[in-house]
ZAPAGU-265304 format. One record per residue: residue in three letters; z, x, y of N, C-alpha, C in turn. Coordinates in steps of 0.001 Angstrom, whole numbers, padded with zeros to 6 digits, always signed. Each point is the difference from the previous one (the first is absolute). Example, Ala and Ser with C-alpha at 12.3 -4.5 7.8 and 13.67 -1.06 7.14 Angstrom:
BEGIN
ALA+007800+013190-005690+000000-000890+001190+000000+000900+001200 SER-000720-000350+001050+000060+000820+001190+000730-000770+001090 
END
This chain:
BEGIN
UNK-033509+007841+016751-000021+001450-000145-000669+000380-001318 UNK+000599-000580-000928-001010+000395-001530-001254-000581+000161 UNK-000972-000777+000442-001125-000642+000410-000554+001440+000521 UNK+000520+000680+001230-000502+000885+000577-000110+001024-001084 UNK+000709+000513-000715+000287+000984-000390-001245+000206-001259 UNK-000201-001515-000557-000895-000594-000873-001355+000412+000355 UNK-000611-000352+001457-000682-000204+000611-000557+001438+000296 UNK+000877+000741+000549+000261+001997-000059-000896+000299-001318 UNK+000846-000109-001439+000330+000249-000957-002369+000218-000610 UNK-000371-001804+000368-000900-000328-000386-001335+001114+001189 UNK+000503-000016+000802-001133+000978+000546+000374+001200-000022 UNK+000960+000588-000185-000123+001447-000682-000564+000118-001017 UNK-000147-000905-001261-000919+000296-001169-001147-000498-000042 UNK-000653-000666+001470-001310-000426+000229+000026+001535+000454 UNK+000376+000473+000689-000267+001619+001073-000346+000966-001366 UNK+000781-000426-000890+000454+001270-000802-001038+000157-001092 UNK-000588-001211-000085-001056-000448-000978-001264+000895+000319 UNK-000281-000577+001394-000874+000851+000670-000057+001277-000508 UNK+000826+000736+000684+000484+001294-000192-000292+000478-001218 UNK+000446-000187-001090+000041+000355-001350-001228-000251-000679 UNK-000527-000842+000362-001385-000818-000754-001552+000678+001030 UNK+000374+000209+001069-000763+000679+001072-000270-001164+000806 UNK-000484+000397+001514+000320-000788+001314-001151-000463+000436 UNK-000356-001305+000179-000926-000809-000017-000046-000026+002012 UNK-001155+000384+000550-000682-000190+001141-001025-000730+000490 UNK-000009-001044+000782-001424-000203+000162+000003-000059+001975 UNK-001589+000565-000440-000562+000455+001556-001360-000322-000304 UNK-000045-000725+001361-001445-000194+000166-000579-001133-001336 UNK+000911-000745-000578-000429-001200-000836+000190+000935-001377 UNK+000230+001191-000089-000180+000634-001054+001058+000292-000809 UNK+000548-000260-000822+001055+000749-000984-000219+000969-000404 UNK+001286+001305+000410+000110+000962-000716+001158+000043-000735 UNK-000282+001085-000365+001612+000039-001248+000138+001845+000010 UNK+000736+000154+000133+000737+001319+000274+000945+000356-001436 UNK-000606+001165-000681+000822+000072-001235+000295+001637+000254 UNK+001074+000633-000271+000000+001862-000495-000998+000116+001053 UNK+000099+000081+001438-000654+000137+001108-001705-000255-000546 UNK-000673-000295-000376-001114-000273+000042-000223-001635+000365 UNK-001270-000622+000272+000105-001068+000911-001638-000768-000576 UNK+000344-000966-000817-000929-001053-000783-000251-001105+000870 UNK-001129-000862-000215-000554-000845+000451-000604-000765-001387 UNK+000860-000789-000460-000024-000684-000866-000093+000847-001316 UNK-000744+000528-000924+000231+001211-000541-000855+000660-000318 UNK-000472+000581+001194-000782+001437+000584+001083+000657+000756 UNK+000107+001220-000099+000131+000853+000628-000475+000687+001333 UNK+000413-000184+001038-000187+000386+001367+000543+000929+000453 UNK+000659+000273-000350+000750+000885+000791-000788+001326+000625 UNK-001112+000385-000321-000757+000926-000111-001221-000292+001173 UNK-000325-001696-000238-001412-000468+000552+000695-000527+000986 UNK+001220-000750+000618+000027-000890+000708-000191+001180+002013 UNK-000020-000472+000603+000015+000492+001368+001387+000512+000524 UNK+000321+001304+000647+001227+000780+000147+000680-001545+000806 UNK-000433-000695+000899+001040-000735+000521+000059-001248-000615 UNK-000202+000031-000703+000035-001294-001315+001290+000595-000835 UNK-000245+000839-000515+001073+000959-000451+001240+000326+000884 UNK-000027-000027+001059+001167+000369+000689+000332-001902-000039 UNK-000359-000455+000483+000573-001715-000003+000871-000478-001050 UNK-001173+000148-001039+000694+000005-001321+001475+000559+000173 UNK+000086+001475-000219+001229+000517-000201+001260-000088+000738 UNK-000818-000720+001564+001087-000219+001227+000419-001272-000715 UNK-000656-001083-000518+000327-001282-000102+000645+000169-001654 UNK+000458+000855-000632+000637+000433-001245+001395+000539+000740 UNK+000190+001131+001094+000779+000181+000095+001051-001088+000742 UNK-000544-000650+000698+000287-001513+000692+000825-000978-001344 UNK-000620+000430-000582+000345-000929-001319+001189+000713-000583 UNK+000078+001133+000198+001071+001058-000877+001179-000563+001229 UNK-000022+000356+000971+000506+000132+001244+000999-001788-000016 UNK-001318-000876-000309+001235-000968-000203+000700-000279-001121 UNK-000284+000337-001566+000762+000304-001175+000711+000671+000232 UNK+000187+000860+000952+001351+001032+000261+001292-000885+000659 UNK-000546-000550+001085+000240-000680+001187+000993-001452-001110 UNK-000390-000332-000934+000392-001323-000899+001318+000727-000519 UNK-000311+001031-000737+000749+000838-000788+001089+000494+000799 UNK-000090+000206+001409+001442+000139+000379+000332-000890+001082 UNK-000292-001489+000121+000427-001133+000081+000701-000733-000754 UNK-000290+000116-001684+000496-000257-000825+001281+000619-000280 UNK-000037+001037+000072+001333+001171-000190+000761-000279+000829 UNK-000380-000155+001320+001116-000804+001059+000533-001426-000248 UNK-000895-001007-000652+000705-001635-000607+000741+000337-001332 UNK+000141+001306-000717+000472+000018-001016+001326+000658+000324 UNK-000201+000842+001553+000994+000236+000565+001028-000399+000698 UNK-000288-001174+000621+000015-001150+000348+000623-000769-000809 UNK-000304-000457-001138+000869-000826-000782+000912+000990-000578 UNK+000060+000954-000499+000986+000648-000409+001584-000180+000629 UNK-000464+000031+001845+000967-000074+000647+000472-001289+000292 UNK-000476-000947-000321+000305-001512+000258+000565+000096-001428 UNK-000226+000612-001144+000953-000407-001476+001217+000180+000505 UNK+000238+001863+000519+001105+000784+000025+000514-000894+001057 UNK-000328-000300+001361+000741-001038+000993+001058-001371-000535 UNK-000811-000429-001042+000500-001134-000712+001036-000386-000810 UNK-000253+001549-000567+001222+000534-000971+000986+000631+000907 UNK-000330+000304+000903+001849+000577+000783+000208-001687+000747 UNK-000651-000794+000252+000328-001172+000558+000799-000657-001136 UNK-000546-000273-001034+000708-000425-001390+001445+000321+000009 UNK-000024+002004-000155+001083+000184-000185+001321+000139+001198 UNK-000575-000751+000928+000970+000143+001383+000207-001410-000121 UNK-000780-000873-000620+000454-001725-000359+001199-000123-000921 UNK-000672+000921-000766+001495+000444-001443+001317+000330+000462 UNK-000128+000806+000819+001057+000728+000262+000904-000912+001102 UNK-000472-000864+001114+000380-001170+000374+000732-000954-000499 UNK-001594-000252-001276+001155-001066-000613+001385+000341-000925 UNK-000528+001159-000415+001792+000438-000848+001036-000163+000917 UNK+000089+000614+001660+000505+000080+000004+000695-001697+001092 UNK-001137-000606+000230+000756-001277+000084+000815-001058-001152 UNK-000578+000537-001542+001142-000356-000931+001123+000745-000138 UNK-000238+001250+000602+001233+000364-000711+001665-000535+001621 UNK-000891-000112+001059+000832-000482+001071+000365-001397-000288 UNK-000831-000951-000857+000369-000880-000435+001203-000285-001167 UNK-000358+000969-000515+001359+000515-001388+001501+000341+000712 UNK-000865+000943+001349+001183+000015+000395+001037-000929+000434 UNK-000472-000922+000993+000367-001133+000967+000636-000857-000960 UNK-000518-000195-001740+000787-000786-000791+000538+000002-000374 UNK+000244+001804-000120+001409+000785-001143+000948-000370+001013 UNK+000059+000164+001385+000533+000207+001175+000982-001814+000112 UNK-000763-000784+000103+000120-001472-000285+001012-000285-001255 UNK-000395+000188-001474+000921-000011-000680+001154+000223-000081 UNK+000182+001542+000385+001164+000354+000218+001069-000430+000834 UNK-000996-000483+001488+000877-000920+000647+000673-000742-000762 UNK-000659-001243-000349+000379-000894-000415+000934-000079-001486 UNK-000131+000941-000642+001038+000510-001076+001627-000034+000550 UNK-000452+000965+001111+001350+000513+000902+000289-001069+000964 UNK-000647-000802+000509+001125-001606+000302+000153-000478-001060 UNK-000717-000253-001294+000400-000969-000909+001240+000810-001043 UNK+000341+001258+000344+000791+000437-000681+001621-000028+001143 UNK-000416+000423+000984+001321+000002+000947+000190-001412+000055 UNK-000420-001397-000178+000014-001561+000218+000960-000170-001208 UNK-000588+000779-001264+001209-000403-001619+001106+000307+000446 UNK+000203+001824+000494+000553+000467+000342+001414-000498+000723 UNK-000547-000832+000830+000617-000346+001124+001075-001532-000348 UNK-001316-000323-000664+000815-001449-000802+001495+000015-000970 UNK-000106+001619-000694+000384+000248-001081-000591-000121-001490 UNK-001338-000468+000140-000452-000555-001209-000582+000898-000994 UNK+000312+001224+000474-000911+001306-001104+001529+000383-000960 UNK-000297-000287-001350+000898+001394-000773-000219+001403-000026 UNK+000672+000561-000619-000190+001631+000375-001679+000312-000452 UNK-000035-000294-001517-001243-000149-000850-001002-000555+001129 UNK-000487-001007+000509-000770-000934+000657-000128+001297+001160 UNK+000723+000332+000850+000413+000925+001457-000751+001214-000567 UNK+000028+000635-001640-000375+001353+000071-001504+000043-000606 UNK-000777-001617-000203-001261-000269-000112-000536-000055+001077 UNK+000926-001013+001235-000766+000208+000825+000230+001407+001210 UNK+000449+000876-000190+000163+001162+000356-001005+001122-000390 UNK-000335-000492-001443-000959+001033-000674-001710-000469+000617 UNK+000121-001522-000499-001144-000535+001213+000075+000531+001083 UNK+000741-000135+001373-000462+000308+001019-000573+001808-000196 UNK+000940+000708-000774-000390+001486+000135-001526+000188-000727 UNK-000554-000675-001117-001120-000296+000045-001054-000312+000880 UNK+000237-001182+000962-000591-000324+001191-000420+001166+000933 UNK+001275+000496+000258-000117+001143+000758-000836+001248-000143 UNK+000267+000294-001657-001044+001127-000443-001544-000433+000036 UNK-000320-001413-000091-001345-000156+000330-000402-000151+001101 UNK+000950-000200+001249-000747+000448+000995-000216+001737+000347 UNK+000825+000043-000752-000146+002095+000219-001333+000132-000621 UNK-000528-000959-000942-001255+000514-000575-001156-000390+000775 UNK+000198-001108+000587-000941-000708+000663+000045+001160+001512 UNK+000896+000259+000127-000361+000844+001555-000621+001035-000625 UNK+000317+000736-001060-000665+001078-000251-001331-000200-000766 UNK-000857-001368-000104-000860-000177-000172-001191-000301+001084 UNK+000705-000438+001383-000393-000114+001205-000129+001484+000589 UNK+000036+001200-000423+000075+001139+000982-001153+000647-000600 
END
């Protein structure tokens, strides 16, 4: 695509060269050159001497020439239009990748806060059960699990 665009880029300022510098014709083996509408043959002036349909050729084969410098100029505007929309496409693709992946970490955050806590809460009802927690030990791991718990409140509310 930038090759093309390159490629665009380089014959619009071959077209444009023309244009600006005045428009080079040849007919009949002959070079003319077309400047501020008057019409040279190497550098004499014709425009005056040459034959009315010599003159009309000329100016048909100038406007031919305008006609496709126009024709470049909004080909170009369309590949510039063109890529514009392949940037902007790319960038909402990006940010719909982003937004994916947050939120498969944050389902991942979740599933682990979720996990922990399990496993807090058998390994706390197992002391529990044994007798092996003191009050102290029972109200650490009490404060743990309510910890646990508040991070999955964060983690869901990071998933929404």
């Amino acid at each position: 695509m930038k090759n093309t665009i390159r490629l665009l880029m380089l014959a619009v300022f071959v077209f444009s060269g023309d244009y600006v510098f005045g428009q080079e014709v040849t007919l009949n083996d002959t070079v003319y050159k077309v400047e501020n509408g008057e019409i040279f043959s190497g550098n004499k002036n014709v425009t005056k001497t040459a034959k009315p349909e010599i003159r009309e050729k000329i100016l048909f084969a100038i406007e031919h020439q305008n006609d496709k410098f126009q024709e470049a100029k909004r080909i170009e505007k369309q590949l510039e239009k063109a890529e514009k929309e392949r940037k902007r496409e790319e960038k909402k693709r990006k940010q719909v990748e982003k937004k994916l992946k947050q939120k498969q970490k944050a389902q991942a955050n979740l599933e682990h806060a979720i996990k922990r806590h399990e496993n807090a809460l058998k390994k706390y009802n197992k002391l529990k059960s044994k007798g092996k927690l003191s009050p102290v030990k029972e109200a650490n791991w009490l404060d743990k699990i309510e910890r646990l718990d508040q991070s999955i409140g964060k983690a869901k509310l990071k998933l929404k």
